[in-house]
PDB file of N, CA, C and O in Angstrom:
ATOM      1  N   UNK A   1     -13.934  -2.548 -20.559  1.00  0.00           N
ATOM      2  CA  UNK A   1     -14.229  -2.031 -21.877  1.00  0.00           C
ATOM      3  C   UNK A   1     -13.194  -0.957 -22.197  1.00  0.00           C
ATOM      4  O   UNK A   1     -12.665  -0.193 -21.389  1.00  0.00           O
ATOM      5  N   UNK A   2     -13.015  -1.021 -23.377  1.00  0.00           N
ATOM      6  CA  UNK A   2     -11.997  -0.123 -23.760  1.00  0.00           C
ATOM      7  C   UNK A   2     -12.251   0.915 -24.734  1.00  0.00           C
ATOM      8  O   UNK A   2     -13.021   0.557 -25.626  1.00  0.00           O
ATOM      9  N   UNK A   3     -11.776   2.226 -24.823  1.00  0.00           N
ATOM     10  CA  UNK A   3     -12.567   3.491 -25.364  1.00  0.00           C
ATOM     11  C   UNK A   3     -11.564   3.300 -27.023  1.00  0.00           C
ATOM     12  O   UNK A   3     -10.337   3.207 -27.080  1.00  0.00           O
ATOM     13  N   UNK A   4     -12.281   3.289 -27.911  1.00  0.00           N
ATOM     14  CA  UNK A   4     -13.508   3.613 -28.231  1.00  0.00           C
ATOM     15  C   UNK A   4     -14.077   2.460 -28.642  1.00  0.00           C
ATOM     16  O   UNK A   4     -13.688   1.908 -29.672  1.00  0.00           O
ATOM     17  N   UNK A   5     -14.884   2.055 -28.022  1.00  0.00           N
ATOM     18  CA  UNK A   5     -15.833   1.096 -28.091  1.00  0.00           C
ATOM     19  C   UNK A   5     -17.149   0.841 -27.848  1.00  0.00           C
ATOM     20  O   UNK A   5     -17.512   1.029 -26.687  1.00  0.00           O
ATOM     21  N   UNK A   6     -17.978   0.456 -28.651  1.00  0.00           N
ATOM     22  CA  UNK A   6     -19.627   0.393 -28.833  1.00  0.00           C
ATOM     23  C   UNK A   6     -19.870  -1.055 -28.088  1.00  0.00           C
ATOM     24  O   UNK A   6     -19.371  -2.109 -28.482  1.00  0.00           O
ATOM     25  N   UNK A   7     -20.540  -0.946 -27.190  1.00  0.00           N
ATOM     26  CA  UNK A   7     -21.379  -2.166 -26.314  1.00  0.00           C
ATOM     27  C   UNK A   7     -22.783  -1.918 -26.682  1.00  0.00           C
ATOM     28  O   UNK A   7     -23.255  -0.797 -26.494  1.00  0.00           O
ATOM     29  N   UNK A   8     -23.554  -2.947 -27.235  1.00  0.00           N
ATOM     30  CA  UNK A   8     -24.832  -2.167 -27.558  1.00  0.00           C
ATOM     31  C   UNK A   8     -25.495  -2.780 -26.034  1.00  0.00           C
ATOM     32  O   UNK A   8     -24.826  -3.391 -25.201  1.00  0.00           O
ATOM     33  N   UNK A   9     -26.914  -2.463 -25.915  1.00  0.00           N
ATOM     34  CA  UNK A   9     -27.344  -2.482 -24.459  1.00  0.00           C
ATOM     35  C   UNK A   9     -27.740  -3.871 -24.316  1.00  0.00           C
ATOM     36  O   UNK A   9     -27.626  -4.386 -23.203  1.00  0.00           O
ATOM     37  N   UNK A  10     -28.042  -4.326 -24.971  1.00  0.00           N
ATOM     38  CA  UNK A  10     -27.966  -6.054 -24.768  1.00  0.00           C
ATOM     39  C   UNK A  10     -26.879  -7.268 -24.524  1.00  0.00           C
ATOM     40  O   UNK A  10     -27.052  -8.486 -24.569  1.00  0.00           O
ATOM     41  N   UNK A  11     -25.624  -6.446 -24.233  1.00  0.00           N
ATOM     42  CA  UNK A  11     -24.496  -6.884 -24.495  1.00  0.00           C
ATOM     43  C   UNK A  11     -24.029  -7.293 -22.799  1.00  0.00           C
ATOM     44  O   UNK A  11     -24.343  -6.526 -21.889  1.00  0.00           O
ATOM     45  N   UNK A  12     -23.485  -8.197 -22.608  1.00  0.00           N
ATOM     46  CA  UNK A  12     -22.970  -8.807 -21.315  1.00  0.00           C
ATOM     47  C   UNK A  12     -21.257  -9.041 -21.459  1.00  0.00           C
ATOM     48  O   UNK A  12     -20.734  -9.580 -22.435  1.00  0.00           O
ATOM     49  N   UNK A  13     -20.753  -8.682 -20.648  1.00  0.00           N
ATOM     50  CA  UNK A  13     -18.939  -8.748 -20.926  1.00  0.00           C
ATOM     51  C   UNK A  13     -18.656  -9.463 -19.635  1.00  0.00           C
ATOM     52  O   UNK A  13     -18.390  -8.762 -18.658  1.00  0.00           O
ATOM     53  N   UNK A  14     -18.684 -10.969 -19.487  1.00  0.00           N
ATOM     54  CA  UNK A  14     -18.078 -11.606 -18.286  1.00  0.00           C
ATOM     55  C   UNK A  14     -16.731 -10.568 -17.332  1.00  0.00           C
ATOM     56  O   UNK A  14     -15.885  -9.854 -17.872  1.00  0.00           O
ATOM     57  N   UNK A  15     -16.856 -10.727 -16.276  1.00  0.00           N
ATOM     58  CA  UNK A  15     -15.955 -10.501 -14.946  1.00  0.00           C
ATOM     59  C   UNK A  15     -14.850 -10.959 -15.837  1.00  0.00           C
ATOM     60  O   UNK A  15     -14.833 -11.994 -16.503  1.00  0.00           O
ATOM     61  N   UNK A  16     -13.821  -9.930 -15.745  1.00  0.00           N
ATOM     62  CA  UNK A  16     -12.343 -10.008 -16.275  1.00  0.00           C
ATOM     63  C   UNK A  16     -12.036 -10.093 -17.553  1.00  0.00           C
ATOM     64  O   UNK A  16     -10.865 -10.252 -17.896  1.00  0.00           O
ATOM     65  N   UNK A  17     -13.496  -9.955 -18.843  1.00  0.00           N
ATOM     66  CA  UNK A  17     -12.992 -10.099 -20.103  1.00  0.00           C
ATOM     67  C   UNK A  17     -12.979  -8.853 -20.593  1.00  0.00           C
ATOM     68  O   UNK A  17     -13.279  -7.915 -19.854  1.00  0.00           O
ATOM     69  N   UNK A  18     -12.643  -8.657 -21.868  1.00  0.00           N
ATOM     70  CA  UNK A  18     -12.732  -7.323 -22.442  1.00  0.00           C
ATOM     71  C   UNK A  18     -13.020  -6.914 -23.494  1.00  0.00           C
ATOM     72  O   UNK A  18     -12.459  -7.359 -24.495  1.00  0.00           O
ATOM     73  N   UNK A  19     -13.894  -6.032 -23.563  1.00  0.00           N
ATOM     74  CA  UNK A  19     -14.667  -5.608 -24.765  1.00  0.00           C
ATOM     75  C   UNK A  19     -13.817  -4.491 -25.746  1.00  0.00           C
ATOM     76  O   UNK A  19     -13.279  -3.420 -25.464  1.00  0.00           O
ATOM     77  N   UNK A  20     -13.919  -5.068 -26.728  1.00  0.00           N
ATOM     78  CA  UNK A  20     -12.735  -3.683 -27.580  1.00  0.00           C
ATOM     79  C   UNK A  20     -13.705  -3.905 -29.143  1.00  0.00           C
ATOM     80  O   UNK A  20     -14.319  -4.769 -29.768  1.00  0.00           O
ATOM     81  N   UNK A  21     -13.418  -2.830 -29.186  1.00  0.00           N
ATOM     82  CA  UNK A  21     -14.023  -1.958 -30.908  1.00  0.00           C
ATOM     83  C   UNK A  21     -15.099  -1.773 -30.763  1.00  0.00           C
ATOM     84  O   UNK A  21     -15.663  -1.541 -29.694  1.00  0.00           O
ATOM     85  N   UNK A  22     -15.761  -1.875 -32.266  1.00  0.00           N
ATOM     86  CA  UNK A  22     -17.012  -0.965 -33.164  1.00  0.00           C
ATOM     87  C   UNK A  22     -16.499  -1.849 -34.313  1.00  0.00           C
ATOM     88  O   UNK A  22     -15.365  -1.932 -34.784  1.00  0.00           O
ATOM     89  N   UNK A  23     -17.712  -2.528 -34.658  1.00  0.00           N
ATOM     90  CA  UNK A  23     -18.288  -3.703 -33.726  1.00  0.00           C
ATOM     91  C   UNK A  23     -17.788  -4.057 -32.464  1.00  0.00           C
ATOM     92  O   UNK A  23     -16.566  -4.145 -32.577  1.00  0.00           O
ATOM     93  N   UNK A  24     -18.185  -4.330 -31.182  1.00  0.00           N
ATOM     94  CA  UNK A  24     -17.398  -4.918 -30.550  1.00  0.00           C
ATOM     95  C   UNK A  24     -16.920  -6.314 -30.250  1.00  0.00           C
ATOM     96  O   UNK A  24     -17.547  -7.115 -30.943  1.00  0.00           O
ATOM     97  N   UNK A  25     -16.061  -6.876 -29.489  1.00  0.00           N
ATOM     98  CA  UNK A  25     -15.732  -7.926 -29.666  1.00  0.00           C
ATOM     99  C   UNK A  25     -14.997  -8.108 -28.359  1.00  0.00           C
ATOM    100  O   UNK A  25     -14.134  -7.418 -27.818  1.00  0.00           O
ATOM    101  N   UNK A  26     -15.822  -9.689 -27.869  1.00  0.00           N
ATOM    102  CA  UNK A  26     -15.579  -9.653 -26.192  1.00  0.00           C
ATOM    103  C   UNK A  26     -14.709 -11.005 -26.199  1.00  0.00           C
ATOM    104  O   UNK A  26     -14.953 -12.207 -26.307  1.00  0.00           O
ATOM    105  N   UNK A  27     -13.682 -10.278 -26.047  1.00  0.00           N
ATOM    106  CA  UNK A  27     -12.519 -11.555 -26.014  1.00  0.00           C
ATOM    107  C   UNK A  27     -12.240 -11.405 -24.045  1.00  0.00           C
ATOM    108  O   UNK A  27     -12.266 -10.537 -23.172  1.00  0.00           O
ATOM    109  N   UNK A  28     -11.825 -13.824 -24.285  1.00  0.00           N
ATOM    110  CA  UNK A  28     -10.775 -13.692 -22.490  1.00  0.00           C
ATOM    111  C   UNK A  28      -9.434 -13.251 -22.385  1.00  0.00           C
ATOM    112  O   UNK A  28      -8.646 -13.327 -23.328  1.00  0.00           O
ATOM    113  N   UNK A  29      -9.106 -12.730 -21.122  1.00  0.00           N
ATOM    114  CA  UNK A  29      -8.348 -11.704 -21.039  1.00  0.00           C
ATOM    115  C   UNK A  29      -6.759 -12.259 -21.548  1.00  0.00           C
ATOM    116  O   UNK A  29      -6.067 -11.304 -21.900  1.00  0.00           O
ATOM    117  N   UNK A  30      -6.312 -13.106 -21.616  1.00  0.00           N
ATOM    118  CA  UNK A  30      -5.704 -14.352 -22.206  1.00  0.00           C
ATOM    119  C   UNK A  30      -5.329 -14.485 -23.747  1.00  0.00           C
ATOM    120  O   UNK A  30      -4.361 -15.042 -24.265  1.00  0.00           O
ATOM    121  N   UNK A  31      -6.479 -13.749 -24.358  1.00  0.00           N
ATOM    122  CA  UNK A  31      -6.117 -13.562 -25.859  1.00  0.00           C
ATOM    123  C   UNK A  31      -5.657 -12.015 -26.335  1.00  0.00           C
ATOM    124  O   UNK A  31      -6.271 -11.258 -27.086  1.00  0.00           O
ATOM    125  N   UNK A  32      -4.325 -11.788 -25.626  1.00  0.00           N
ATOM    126  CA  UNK A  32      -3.643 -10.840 -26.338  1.00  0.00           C
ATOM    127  C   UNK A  32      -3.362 -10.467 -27.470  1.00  0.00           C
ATOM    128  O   UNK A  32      -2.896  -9.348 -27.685  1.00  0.00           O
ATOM    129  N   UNK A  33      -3.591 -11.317 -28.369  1.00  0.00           N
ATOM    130  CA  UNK A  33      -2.845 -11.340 -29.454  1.00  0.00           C
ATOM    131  C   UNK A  33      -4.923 -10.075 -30.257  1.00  0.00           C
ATOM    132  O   UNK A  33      -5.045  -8.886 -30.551  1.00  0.00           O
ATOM    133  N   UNK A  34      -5.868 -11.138 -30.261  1.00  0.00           N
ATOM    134  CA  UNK A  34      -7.064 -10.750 -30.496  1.00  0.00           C
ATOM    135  C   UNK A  34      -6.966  -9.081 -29.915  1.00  0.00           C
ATOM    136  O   UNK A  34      -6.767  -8.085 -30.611  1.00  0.00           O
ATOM    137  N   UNK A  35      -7.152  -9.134 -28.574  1.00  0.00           N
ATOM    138  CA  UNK A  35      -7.358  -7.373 -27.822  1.00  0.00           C
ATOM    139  C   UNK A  35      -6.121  -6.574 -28.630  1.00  0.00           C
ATOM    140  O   UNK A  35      -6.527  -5.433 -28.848  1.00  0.00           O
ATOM    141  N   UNK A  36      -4.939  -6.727 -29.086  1.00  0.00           N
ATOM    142  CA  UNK A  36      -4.167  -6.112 -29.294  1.00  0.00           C
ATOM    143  C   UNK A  36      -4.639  -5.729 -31.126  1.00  0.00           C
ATOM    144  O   UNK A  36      -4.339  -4.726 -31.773  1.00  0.00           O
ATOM    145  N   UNK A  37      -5.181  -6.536 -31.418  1.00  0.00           N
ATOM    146  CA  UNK A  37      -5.606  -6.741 -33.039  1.00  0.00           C
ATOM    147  C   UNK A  37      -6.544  -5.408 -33.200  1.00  0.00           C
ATOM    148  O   UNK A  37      -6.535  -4.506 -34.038  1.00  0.00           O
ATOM    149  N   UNK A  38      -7.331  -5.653 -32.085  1.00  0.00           N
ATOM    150  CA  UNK A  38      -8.243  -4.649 -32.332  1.00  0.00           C
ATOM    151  C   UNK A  38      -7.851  -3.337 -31.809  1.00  0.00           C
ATOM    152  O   UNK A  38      -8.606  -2.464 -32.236  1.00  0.00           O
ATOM    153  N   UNK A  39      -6.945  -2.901 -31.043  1.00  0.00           N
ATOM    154  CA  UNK A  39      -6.882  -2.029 -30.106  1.00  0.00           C
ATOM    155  C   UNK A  39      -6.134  -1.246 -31.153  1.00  0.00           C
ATOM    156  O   UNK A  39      -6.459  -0.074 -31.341  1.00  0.00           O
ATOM    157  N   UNK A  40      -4.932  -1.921 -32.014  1.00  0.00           N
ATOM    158  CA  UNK A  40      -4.544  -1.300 -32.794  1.00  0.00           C
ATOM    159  C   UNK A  40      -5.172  -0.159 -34.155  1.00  0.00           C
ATOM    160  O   UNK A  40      -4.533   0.696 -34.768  1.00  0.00           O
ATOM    161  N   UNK A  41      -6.136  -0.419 -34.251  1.00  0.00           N
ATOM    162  CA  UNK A  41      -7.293   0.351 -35.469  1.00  0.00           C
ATOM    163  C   UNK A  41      -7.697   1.565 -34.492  1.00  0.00           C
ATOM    164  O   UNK A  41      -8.021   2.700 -34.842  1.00  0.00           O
ATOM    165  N   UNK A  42      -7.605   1.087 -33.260  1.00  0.00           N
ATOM    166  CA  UNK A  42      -7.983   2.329 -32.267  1.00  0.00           C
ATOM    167  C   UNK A  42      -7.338   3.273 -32.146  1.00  0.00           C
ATOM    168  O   UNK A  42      -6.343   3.443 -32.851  1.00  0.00           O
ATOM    169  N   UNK A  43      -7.794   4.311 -31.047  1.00  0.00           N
ATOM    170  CA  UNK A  43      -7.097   5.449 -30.935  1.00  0.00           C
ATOM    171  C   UNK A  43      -6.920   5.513 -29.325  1.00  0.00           C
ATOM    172  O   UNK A  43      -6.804   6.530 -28.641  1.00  0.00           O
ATOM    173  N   UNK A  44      -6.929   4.005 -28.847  1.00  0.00           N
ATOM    174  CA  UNK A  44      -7.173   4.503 -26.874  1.00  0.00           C
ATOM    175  C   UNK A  44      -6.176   5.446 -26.618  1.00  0.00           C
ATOM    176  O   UNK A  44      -6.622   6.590 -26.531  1.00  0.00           O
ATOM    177  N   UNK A  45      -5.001   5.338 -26.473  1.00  0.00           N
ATOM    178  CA  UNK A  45      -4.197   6.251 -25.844  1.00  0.00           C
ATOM    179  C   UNK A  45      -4.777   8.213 -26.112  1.00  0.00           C
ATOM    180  O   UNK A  45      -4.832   9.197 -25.374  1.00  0.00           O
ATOM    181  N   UNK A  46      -5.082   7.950 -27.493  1.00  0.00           N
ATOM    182  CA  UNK A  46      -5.512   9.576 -27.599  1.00  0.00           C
ATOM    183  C   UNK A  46      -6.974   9.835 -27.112  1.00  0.00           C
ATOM    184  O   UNK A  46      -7.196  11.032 -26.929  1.00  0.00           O
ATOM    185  N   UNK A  47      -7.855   9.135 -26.901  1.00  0.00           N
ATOM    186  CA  UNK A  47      -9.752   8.809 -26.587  1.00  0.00           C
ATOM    187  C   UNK A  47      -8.965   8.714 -25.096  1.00  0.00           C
ATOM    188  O   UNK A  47      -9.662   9.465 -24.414  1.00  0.00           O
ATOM    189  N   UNK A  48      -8.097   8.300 -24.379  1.00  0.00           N
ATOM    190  CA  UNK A  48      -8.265   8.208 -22.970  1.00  0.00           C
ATOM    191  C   UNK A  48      -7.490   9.072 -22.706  1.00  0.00           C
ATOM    192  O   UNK A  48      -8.260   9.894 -22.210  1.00  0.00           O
ATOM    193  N   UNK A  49      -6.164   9.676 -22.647  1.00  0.00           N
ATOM    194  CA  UNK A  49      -5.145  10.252 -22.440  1.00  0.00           C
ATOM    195  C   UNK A  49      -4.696  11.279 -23.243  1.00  0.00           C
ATOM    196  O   UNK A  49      -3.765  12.077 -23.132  1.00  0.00           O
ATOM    197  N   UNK A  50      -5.660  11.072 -24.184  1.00  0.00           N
ATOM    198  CA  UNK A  50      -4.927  12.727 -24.960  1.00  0.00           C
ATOM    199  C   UNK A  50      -3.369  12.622 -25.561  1.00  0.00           C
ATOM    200  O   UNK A  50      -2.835  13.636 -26.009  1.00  0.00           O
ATOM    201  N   UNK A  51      -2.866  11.694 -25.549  1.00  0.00           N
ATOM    202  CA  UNK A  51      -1.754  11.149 -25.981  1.00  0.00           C
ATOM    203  C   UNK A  51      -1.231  10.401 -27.224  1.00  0.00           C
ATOM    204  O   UNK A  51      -2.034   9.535 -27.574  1.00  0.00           O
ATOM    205  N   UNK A  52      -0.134  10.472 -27.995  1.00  0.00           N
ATOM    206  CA  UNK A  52       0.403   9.882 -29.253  1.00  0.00           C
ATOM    207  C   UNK A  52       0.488   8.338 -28.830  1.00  0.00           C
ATOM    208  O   UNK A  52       1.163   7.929 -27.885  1.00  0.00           O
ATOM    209  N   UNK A  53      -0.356   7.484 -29.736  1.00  0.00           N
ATOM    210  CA  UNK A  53       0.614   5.643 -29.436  1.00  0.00           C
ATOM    211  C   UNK A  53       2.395   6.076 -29.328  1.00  0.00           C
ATOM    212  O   UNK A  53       3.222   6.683 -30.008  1.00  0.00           O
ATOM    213  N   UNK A  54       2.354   5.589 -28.474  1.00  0.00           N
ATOM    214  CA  UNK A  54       4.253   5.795 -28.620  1.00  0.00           C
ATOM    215  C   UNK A  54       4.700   4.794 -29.790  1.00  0.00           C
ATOM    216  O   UNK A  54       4.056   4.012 -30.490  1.00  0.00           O
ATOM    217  N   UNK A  55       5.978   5.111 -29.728  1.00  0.00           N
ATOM    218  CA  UNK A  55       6.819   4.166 -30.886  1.00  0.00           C
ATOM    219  C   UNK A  55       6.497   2.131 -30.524  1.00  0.00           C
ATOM    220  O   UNK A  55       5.969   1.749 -29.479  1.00  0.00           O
ATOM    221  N   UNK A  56       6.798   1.507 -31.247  1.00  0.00           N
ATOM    222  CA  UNK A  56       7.034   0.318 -30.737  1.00  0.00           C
ATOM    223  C   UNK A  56       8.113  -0.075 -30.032  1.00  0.00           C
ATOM    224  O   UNK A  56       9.142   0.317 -30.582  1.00  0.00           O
ATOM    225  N   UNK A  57       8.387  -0.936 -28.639  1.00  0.00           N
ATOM    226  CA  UNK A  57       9.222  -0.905 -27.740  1.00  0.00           C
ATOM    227  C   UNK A  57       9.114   0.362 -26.531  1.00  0.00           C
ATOM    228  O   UNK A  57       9.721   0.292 -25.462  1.00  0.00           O
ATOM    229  N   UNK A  58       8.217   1.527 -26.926  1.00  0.00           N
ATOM    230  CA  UNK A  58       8.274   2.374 -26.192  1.00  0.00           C
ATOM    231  C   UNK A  58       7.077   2.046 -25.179  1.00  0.00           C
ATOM    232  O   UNK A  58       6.209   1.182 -25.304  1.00  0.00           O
ATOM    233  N   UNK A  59       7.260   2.953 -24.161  1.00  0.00           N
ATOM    234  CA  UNK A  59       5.659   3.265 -23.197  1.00  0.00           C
ATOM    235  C   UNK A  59       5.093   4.722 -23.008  1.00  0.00           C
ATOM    236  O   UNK A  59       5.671   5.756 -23.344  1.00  0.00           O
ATOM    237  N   UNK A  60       3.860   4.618 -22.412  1.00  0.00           N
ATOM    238  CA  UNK A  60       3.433   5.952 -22.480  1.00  0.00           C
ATOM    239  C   UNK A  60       3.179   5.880 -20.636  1.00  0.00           C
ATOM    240  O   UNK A  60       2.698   6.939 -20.235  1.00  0.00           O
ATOM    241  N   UNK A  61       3.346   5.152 -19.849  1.00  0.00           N
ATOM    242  CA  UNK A  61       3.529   4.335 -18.691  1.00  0.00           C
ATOM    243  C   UNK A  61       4.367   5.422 -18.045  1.00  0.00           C
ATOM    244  O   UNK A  61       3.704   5.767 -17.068  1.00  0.00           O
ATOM    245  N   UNK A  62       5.440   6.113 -18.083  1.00  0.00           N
ATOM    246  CA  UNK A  62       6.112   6.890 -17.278  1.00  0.00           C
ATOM    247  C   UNK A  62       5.120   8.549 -17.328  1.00  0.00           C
ATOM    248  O   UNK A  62       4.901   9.168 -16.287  1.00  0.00           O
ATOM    249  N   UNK A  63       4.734   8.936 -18.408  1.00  0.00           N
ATOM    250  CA  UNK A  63       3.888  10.104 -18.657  1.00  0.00           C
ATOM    251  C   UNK A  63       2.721   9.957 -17.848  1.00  0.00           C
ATOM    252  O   UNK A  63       2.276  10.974 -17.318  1.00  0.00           O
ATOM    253  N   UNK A  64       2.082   8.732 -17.643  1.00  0.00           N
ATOM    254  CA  UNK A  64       0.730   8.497 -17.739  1.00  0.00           C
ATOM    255  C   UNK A  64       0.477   8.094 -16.067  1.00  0.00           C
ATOM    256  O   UNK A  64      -0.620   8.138 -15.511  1.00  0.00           O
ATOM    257  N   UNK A  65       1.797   7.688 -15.412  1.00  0.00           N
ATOM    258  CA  UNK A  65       2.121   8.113 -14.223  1.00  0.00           C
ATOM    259  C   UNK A  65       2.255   8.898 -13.600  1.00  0.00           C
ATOM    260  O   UNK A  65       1.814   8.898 -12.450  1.00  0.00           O
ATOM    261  N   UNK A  66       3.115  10.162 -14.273  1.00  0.00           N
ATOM    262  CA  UNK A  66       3.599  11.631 -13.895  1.00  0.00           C
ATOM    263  C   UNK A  66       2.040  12.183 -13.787  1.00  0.00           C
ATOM    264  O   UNK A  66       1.638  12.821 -12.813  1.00  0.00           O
ATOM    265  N   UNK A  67       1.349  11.894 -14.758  1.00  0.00           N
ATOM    266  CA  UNK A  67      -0.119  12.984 -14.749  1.00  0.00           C
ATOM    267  C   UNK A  67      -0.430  12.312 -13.188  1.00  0.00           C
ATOM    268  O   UNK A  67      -0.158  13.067 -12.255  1.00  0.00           O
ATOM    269  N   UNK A  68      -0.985  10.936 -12.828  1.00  0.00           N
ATOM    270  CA  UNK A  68      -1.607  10.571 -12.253  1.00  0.00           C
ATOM    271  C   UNK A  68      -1.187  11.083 -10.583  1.00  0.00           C
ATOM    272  O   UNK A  68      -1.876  11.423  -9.621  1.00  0.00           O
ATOM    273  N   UNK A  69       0.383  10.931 -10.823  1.00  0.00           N
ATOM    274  CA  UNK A  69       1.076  11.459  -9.656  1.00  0.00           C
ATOM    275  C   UNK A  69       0.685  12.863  -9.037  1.00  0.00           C
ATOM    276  O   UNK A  69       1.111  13.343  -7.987  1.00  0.00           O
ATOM    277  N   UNK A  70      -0.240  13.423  -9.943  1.00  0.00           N
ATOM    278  CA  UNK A  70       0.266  15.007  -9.932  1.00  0.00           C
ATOM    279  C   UNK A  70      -1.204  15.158  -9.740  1.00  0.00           C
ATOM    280  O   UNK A  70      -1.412  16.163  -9.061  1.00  0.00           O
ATOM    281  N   UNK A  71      -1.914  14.763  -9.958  1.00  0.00           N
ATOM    282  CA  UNK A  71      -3.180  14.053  -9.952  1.00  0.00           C
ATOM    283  C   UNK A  71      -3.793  13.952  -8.585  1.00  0.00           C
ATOM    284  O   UNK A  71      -4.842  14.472  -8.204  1.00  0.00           O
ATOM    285  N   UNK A  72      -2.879  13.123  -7.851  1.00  0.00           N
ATOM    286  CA  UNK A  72      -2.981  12.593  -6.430  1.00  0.00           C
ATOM    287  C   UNK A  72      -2.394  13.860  -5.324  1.00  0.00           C
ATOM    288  O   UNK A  72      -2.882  14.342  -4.302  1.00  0.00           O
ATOM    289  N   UNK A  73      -1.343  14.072  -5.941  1.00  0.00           N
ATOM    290  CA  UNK A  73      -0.873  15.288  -5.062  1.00  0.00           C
ATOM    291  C   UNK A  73      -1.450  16.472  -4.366  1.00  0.00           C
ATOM    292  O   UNK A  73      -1.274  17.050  -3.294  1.00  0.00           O
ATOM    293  N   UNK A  74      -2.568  16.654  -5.911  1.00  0.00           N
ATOM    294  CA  UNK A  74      -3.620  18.218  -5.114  1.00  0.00           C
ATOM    295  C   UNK A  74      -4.072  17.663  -4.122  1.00  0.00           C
ATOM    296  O   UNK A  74      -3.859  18.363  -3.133  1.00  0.00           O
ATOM    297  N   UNK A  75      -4.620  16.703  -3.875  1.00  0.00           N
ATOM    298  CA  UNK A  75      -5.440  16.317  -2.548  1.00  0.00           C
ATOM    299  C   UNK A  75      -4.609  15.768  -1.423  1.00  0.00           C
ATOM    300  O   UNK A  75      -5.277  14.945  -0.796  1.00  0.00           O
ATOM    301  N   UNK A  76      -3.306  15.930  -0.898  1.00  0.00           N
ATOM    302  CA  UNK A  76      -2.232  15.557  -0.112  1.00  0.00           C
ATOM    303  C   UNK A  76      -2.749  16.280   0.825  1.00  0.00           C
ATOM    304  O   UNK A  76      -2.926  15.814   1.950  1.00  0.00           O
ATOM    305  N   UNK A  77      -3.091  17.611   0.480  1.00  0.00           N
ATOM    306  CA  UNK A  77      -3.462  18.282   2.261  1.00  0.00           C
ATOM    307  C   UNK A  77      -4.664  18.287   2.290  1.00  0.00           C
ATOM    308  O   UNK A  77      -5.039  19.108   3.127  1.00  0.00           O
ATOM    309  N   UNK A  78      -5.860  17.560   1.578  1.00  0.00           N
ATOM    310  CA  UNK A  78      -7.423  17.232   2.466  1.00  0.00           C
ATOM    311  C   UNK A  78      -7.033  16.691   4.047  1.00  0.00           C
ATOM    312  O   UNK A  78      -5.996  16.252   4.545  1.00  0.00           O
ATOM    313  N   UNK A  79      -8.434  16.960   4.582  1.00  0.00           N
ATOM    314  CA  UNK A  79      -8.325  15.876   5.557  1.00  0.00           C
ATOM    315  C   UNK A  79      -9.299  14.987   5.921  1.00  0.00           C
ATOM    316  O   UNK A  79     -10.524  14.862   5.951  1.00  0.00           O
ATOM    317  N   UNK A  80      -7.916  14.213   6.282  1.00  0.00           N
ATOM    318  CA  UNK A  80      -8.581  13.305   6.896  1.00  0.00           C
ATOM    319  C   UNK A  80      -9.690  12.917   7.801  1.00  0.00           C
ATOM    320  O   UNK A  80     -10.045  13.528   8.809  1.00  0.00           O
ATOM    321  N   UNK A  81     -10.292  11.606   7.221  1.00  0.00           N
ATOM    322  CA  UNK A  81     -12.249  11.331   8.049  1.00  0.00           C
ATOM    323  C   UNK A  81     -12.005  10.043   8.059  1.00  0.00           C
ATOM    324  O   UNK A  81     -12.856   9.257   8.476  1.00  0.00           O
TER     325      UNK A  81
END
């Protein structure tokens, strides 16, 4: 499921498909063209990441790494169990 999106509680989303919008709408994972239709009216990147849609041709993939990297790092000196 993808943010921001309404599943009402009666709602079932098969293993590997994906639910996108308000209304929602449970497309197979296969129909890019559909998930991208809707994703666009959205705001995921800023609802998940706090982040601008980048340009077209661009990614938000190197940023969204760096956080995650940095992310992982505080916990480098836990230990190990």
């Amino acid at each position: 499921m993808h943010l921001p999106t309404v599943l009402p509680a009666d709602s079932m989303v098969p293993i590997g498909w994906v639910a996108v919008g308000d209304p929602v709408r449970i497309l197979p994972p296969e129909d890019h063209a559909g998930i991208r239709a809707v994703q666009q009216n959205q705001d995921f990147p800023g609802s998940f990441f706090g982040l601008d849609r980048p340009a077209d041709g661009k990614s938000l993939m190197p940023t969204i790494s760096e956080r995650f990297g940095r992310g992982l790092g505080r916990d480098s000196n836990d230990p190990q169990i």
